[in-house]
N, C-alpha and C positions, 0 to 999 in steps of 0.2 A: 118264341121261347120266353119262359117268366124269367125277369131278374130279381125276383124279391125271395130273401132268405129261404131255405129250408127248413129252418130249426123250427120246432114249435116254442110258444113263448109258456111260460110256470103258467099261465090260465087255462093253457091249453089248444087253443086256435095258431094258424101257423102264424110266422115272423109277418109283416108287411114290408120290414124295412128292404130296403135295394140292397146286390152282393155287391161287393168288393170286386173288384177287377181281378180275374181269373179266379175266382170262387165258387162254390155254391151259397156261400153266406153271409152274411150283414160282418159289419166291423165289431158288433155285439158278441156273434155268437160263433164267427172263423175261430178253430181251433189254434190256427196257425199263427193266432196274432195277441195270442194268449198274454205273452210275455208285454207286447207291447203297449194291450190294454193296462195291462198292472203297473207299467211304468207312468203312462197318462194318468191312472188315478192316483196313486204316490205324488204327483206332481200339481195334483190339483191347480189353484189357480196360481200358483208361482209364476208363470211366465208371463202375467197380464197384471201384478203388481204395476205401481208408481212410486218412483222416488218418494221420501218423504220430505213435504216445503219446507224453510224457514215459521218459524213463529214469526210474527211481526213486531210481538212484545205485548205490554199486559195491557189493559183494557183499562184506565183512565178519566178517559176523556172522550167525548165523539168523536173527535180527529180520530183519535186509538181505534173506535169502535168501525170506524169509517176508514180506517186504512187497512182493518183485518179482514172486512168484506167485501174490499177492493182486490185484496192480496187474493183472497177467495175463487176471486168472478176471472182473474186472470187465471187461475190454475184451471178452473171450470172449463174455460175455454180452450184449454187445448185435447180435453178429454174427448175418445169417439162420439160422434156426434146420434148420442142418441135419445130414448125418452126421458132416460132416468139423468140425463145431462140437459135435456128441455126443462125437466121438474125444478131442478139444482139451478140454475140461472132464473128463473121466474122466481123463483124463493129467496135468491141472493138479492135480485135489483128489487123485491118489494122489499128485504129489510132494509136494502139501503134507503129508498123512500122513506121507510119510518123513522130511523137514523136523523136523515138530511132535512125529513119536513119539519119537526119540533125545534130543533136548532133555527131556522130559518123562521118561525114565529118567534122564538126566542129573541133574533133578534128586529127582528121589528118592533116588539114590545120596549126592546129599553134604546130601540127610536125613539118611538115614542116619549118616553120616560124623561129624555135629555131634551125633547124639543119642549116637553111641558115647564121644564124647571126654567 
């Protein structure tokens, strides 16, 4: 016996998708689940929101710049672990490289500076 939908789809070729448990039809096109569709879409992504963080405060200084992208990498990581949370962590520790590297010649440089005087 097939378990893919009855309905035909607006193109025209029938459903592919699998019924619903005791149906003839997908979760798309059950008549029966009418109401429950239109609830799920009213609801959109509400229930997969997050809190919103603290600010860290304004942006100053490296330290500043470097405690916002820290505050960042820590929120980052408690998100589901997926691509778009792969992207968001490789994008956070390279700004922080860029952040942490110029500060760090920075001060090598006025080493230097104070061992020449």
């Amino acid at each position: 016996m097939d378990k893919r939908c009855k309905e035909k789809t607006k193109a025209g070729p029938r459903c592919k998708a699998w019924v619903v448990d005791g149906s003839d039809y997908c979760w798309a096109h059950d008549p029966g689940l009418a109401r429950k569709r239109a609830r799920a879409k009213s609801n959109g992504g509400r229930g997969r929101s997050y809190p919103r963080g603290e600010c860290p405060g304004d942006v100053a200084t490296i330290d500043d710049a470097l405690a916002g992208v820290n505050a960042a990498l820590r929120s980052a990581w408690e998100l589901d672990n997926t691509a778009e949370r792969g992207r968001l962590l490789a994008s956070l520790y390279d700004l922080s490289v860029r952040i942490v590297r110029p500060s760090e010649i920075e001060e090598r440089i006025a080493a230097l500076e104070r061992s020449l005087e």
